[in-house]
C-alpha positions in Angstrom: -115.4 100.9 -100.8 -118.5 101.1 -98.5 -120.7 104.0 -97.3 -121.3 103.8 -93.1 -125.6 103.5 -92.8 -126.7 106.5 -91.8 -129.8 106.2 -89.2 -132.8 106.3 -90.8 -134.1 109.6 -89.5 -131.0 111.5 -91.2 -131.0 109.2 -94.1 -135.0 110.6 -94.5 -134.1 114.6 -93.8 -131.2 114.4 -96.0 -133.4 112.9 -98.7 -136.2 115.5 -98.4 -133.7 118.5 -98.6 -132.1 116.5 -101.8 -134.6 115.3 -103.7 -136.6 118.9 -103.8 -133.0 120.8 -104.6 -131.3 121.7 -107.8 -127.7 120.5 -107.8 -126.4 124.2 -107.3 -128.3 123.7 -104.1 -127.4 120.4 -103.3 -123.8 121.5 -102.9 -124.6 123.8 -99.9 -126.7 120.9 -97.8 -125.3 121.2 -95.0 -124.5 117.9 -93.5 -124.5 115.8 -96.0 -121.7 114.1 -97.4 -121.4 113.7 -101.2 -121.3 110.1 -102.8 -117.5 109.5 -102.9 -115.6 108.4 -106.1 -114.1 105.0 -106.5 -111.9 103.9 -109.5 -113.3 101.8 -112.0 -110.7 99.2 -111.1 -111.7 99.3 -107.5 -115.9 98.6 -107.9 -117.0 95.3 -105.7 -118.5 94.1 -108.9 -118.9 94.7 -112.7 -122.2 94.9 -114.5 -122.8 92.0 -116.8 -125.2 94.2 -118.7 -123.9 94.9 -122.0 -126.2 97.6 -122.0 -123.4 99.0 -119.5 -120.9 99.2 -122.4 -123.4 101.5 -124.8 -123.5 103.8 -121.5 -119.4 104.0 -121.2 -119.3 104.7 -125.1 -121.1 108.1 -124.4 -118.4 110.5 -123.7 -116.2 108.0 -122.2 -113.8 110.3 -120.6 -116.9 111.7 -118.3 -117.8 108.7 -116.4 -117.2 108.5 -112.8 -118.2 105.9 -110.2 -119.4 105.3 -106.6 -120.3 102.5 -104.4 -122.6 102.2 -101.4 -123.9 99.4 -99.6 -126.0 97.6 -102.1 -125.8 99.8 -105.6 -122.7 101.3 -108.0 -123.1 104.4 -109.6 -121.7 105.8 -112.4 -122.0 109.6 -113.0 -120.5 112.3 -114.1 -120.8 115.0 -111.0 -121.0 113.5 -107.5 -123.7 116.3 -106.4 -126.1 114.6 -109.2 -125.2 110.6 -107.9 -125.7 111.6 -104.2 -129.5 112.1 -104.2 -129.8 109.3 -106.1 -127.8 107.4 -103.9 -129.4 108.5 -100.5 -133.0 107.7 -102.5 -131.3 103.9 -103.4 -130.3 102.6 -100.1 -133.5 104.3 -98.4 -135.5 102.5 -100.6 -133.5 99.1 -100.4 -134.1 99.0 -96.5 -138.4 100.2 -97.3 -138.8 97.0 -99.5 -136.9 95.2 -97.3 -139.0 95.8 -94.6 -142.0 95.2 -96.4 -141.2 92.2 -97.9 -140.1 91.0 -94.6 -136.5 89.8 -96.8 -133.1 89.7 -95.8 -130.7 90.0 -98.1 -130.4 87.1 -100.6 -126.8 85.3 -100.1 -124.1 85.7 -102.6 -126.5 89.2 -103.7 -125.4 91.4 -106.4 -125.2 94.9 -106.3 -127.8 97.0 -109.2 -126.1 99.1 -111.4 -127.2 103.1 -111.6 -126.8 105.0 -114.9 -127.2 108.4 -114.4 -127.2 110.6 -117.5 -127.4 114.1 -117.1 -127.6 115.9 -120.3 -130.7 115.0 -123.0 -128.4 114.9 -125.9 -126.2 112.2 -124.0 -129.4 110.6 -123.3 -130.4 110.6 -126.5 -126.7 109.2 -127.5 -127.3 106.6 -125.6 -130.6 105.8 -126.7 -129.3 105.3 -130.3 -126.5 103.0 -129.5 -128.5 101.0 -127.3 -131.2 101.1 -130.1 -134.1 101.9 -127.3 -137.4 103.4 -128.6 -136.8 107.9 -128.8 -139.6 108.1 -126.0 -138.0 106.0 -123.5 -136.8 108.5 -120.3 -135.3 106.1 -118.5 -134.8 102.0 -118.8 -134.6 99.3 -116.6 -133.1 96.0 -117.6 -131.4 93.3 -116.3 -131.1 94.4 -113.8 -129.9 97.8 -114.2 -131.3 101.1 -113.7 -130.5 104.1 -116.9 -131.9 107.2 -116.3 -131.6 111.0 -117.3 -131.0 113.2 -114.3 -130.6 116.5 -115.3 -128.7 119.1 -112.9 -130.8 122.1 -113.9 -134.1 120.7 -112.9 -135.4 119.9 -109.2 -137.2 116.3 -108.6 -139.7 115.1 -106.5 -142.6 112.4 -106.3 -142.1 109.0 -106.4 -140.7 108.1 -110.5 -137.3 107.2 -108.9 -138.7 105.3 -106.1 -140.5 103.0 -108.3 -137.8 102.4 -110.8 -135.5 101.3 -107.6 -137.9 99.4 -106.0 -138.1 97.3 -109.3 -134.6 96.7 -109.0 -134.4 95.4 -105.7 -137.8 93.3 -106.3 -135.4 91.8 -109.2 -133.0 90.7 -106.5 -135.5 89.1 -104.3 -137.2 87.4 -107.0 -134.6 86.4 -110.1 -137.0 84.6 -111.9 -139.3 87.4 -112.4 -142.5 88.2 -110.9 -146.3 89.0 -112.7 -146.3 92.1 -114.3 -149.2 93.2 -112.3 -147.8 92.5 -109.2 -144.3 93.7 -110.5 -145.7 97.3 -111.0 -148.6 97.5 -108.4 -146.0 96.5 -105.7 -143.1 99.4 -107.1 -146.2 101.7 -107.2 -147.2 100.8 -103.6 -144.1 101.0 -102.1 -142.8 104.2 -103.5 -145.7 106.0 -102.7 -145.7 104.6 -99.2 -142.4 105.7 -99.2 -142.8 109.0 -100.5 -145.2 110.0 -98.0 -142.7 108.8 -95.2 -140.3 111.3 -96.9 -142.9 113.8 -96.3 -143.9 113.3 -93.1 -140.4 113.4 -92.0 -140.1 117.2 -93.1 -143.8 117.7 -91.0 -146.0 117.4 -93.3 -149.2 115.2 -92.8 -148.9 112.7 -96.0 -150.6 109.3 -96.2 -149.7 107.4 -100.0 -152.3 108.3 -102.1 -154.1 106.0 -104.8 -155.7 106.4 -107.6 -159.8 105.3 -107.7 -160.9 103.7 -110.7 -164.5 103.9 -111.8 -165.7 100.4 -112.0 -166.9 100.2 -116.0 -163.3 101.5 -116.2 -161.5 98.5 -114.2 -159.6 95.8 -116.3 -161.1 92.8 -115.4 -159.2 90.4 -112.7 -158.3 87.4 -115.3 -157.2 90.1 -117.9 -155.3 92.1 -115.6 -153.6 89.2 -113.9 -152.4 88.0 -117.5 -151.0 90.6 -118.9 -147.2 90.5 -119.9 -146.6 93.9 -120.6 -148.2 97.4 -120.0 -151.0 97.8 -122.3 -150.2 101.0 -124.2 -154.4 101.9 -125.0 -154.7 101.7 -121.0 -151.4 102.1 -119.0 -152.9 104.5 -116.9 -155.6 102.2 -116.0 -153.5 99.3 -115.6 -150.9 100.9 -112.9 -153.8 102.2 -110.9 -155.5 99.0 -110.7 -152.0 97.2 -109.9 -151.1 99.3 -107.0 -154.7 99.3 -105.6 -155.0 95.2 -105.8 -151.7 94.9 -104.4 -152.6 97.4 -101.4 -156.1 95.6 -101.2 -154.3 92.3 -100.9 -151.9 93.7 -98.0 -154.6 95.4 -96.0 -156.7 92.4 -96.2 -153.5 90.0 -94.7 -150.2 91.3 -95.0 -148.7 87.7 -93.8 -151.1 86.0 -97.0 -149.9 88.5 -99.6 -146.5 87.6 -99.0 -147.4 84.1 -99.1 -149.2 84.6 -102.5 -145.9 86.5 -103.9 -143.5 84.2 -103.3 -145.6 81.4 -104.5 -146.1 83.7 -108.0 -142.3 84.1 -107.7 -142.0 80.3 -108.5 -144.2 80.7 -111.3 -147.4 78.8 -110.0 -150.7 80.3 -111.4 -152.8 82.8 -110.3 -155.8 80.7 -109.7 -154.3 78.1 -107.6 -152.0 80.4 -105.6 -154.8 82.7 -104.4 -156.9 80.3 -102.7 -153.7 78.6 -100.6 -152.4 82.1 -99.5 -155.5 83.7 -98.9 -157.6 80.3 -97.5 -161.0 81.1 -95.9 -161.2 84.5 -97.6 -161.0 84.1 -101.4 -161.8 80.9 -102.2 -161.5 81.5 -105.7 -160.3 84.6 -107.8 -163.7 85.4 -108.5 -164.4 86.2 -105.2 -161.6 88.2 -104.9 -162.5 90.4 -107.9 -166.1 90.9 -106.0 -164.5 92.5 -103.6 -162.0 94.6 -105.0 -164.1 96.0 -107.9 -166.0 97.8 -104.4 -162.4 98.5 -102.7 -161.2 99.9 -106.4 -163.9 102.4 -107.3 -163.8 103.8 -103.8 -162.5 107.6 -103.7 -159.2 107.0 -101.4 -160.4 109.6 -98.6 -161.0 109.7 -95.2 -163.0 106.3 -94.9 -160.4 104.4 -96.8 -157.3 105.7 -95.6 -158.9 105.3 -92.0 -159.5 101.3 -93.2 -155.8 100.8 -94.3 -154.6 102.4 -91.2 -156.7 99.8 -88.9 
């Protein structure tokens, strides 16, 4: 079963009024049509992810489950799935655009977890045998998260998680983790603020300035497997603002230089052949960003991005 695409200026209102709403409000949105139930037997696909089988073993008799056109959900209360939903397929056609992708032949649909209750969550977290701190986990592919009812939501922690899962489709083999969560920090900000200007409001994406005797240097960063836990912070700052340094400076080179770290070839070569004439050599690169990095993101800079 498929969802019709709504156009993208209804698909952005009915966002906004969603994602700021409690699920007692969500239910009297008027005009929006609630994520619609489809039997277990009758899902497009099934998740691979045996991850998927800890979920189910949570209350079993609970689980409910929803389609649309490029995610399945399962839930327990359709008014928790639908914001979640609208926020999916929104997001799916943002990093579309931006990565200038259609979809990938023979795609499969992500999987959406939604827990709504922290002691399921925490259920959950002790058969999967996940660390107690995790809030939400992304892996293989599928998206687990805790979504509780009770509580309204807003900002751009969803967005990011979805827009790893739809980089994961585009790019199977993986991706650097810099540019992995610099690019889902770019693009759910960006797509954030398009959420708020839809409702009026004059929002550009905002990033973070890092002093420069703070900044990870560019070999360091550009290694790095996994978020360092002594400066996380630090590290997804400076990953969204090299990744929107890289676009600004030439949108059609950046995706050049992704797709070529999508096939695994280093850093240092792949720079120079995406972004020939202007960085030579990472060195040069990191020059130029340590200026673009430590600069407060007001007026000047947002005026530079725009141009």
């Amino acid at each position: 079963m498929r969802l019709s695409i709504l156009p993208i200026q209804i698909v952005l209102l009915s966002a906004l009024s969603i994602l700021t709403a409690t699920a007692e409000e969500i239910a009297s949105i008027s005009g929006l049509n609630s994520l619609p139930e489809v039997e277990f037997s009758r899902l497009s696909q099934r998740d691979p992810n045996p991850l998927g089988e800890k979920a189910f073993a949570v209350h079993p008799e609970q689980w409910k489950h929803g389609e649309t056109d490029h995610f399945i959900y399962h839930f327990v209360h359709s008014y928790v799935a639908t914001p979640v939903s609208v926020e999916a397929e929104f997001h799916y056609r943002v990093v579309a655009k931006e990565l200038e992708r259609d979809q990938p032949p023979g795609d499969v649909k992500s999987h959406i977890y939604i827990f709504e209750s922290p002691e399921q969550w925490q259920q959950f977290q002790a058969f999967g045998k996940l660390e107690p701190w995790t809030g939400g986990i992304q892996s293989q592919g599928s998206l687990f998260i805790q979504r509780n009812p009770k509580y309204k939501f807003s900002g751009n922690l969803l967005g990011h998680e979805i827009v790893h899962l739809i980089v994961h489709r585009f790019y199977s083999d993986g991706i650097p983790c810099w540019l992995n969560e610099g690019l889902a920090q770019y693009i759910s900000k960006t797509a954030y603020a398009s959420y708020q200007r839809a409702r009026g409001y004059i929002s550009k994406p905002h990033s973070e300035a890092i002093a420069m005797e703070d900044l990870i240097a560019l070999p360091t960063l550009t290694a790095i497997t996994f978020p360092p836990t002594d400066r996380v912070t630090t590290f997804y700052d400076e990953s969204e603002r090299l990744v929107r340094f890289l676009v600004s400076t030439d949108k059609p080179s950046f995706l050049a230089l992704l797709d070529a770290l999508g096939r695994h070839q280093p850093f240092e070569t792949a720079l120079p052949r995406a972004y020939a004439g202007k960085f030579p050599d990472p060195s040069v690169l990191e020059q130029k960003f340590r200026e673009y990095a430590a600069k407060d993101f007001g007026t000047t800079l947002q005026q530079a991005d725009d141009g």
